[in-house]
C-alpha positions as CSV (number, residue, x, y, z in Angstrom):
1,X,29.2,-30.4,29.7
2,X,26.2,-29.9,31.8
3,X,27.0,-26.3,32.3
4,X,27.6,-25.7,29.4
5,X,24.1,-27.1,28.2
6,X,22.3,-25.2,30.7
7,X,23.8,-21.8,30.3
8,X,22.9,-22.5,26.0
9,X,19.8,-23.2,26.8
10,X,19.2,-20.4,29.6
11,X,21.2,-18.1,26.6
12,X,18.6,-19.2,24.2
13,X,15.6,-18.8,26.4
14,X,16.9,-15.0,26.9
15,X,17.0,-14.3,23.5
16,X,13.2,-15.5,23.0
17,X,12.1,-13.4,26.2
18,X,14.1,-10.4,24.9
19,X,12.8,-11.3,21.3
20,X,9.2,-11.0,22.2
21,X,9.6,-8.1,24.3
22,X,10.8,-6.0,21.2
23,X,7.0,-6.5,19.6
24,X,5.6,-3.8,21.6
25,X,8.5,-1.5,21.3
26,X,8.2,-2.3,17.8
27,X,5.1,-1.6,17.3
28,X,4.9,1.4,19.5
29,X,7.8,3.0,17.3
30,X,5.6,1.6,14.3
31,X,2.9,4.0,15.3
32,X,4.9,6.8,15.8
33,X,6.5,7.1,12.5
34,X,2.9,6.3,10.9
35,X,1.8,9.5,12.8
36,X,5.1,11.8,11.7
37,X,4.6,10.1,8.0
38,X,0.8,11.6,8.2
39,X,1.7,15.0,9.8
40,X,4.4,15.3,7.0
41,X,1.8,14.5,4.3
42,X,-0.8,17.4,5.5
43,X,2.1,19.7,5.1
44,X,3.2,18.4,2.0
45,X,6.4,17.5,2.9
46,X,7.0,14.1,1.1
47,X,10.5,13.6,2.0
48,X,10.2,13.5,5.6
49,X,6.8,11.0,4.5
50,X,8.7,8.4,2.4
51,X,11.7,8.4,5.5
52,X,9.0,7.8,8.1
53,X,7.0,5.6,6.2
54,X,10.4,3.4,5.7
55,X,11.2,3.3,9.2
56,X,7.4,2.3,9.6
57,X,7.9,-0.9,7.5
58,X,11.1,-1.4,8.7
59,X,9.9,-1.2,12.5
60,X,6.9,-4.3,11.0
61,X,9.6,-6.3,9.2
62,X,11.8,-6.1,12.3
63,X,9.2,-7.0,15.3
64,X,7.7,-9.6,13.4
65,X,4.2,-7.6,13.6
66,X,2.0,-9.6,11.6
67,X,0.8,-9.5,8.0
68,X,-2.1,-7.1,8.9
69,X,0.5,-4.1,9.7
70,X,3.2,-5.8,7.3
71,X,0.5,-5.1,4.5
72,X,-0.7,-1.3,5.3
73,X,3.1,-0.5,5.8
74,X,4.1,-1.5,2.2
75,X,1.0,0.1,1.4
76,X,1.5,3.2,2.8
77,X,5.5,3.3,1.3
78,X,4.2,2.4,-2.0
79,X,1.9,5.0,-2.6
80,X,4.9,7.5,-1.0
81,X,7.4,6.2,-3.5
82,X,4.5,7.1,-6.2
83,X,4.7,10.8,-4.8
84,X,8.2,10.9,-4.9
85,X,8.3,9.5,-8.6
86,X,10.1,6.2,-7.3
87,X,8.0,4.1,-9.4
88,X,9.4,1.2,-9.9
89,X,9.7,0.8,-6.0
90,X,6.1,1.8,-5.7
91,X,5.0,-1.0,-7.9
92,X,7.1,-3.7,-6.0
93,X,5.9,-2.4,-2.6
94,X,1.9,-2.1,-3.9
95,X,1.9,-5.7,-5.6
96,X,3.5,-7.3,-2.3
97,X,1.0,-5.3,-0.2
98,X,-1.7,-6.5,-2.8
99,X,-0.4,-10.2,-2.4
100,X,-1.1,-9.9,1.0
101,X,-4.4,-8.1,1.8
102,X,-5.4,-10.8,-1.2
103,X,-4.7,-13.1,1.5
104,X,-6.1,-11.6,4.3
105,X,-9.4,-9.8,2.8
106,X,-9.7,-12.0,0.0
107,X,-9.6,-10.4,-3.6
108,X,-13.1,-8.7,-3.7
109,X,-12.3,-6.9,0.0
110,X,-13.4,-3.3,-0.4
111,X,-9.4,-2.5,1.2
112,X,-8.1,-4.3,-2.1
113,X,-9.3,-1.3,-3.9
114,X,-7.2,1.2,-2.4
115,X,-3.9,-1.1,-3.4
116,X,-5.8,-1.5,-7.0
117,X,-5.9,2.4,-7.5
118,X,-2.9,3.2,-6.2
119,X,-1.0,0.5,-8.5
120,X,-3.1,2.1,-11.5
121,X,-1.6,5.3,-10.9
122,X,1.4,4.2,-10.5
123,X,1.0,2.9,-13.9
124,X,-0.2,5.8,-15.2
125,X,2.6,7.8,-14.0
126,X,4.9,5.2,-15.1
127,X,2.9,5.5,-18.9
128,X,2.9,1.8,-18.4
129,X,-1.2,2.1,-20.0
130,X,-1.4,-0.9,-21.1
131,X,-0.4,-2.6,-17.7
132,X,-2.7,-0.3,-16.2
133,X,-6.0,-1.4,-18.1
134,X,-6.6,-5.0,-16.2
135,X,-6.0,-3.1,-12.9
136,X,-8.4,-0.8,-13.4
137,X,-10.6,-3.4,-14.8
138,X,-10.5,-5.0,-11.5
139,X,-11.1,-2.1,-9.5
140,X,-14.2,-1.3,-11.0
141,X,-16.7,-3.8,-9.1
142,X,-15.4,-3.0,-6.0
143,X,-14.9,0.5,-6.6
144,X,-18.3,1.2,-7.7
145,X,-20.2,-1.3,-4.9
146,X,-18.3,0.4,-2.2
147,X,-18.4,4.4,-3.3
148,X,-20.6,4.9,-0.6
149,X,-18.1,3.7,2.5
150,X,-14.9,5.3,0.8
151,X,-14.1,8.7,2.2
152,X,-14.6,11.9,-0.2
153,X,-11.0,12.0,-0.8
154,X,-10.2,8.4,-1.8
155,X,-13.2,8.5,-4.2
156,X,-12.2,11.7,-5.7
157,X,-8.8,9.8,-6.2
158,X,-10.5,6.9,-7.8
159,X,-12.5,8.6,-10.1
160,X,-9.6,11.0,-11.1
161,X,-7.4,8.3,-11.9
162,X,-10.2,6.7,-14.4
163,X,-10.7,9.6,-15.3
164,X,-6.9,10.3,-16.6
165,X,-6.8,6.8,-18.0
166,X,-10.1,7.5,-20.2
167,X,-8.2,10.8,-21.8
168,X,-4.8,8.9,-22.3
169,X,-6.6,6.3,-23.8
170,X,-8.5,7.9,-26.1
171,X,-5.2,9.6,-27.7
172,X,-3.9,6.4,-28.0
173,X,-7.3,5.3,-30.4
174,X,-8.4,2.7,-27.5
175,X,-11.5,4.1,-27.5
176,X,-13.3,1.2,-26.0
177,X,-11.2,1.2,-22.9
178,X,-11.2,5.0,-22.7
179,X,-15.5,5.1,-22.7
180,X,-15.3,2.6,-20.3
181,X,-13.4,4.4,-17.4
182,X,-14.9,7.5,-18.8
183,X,-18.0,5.6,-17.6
184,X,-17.1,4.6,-14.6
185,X,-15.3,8.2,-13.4
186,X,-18.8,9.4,-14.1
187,X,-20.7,6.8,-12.1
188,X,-18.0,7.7,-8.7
């Protein structure tokens, strides 16, 4: 009975050592799919992005990696399943990576706004407007107090996507809501 008891517990203390050796491996693998997700991206090839991206959030999920990486990684998927016109999957992955950057950052955090936009256009491509509006609503303090610190590209992505709102908007008679982002596309 002893025996037994010892080996269990010299069994179980295994497990743990060969649990927490996985993290790194995990996260090493992590990096590498992140880095074949982004060389797939500049080349325009989204299928090979959305698999690698997967396998990214996979590779968090399985090493137990932390929120931080646990949140970019269903970022990252997300916005690939908006590429790929997954969009109910790209919804579901931004609001949980939303949830937890909320969290993490808190819900003004300048990183929120990436998650914001994203879900907006993901919206928009869904022509789910009206879901859309409070999003964008929410995105404009932080979008316009930190222009200055987001790269050319993700402000040019911001300010298209109130942009696209403001003319949708306007054809649907909300005129209110479309001068507002029409507004606030001007002031990015």
């Amino acid at each position: 009975m002893i025996i037994q008891a010892a080996r269990a517990t010299v069994l179980a203390l295994g497990l743990l050592a060969a649990g927490a050796c996985a993290n790194p491996l995990n996260r090493a693998t992590y990096d590498r799919y992140v880095e074949v997700a982004r060389q797939a991206e500049a080349r325009g090839d989204v299928g090979t992005m959305e698999t690698a991206y997967y396998r990214a959030a996979e590779n968090v999920r399985w090493g137990h990696l932390g929120e931080r990486l646990e949140g970019e990684a269903l970022f990252n998927l997300g916005r690939t399943k908006r590429l790929v016109g997954k969009l109910d999957e790209s919804e579901e992955l931004l609001k949980r990576s939303l949830a937890i950057d909320e969290k993490l950052y808190g819900r003004d955090a300048p990183v929120i706004g990436f998650t914001l936009a994203e879900l907006a256009a993901t919206y928009f491509e869904a022509k789910k407007y009206e879901e859309g509006i409070p999003v964008l609503v929410r995105l404009e303090p932080l979008a316009l107090q930190a222009r200055e610190r987001y790269r050319d590209q993700a402000r040019r992505f911001i300010k298209r996507t109130y942009e696209r709102y403001a003319d949708e908007l306007g054809k649907l008679g909300k005129v209110e809501d479309a001068e507002r982002f029409k507004s606030v596309a001007g002031s990015l």
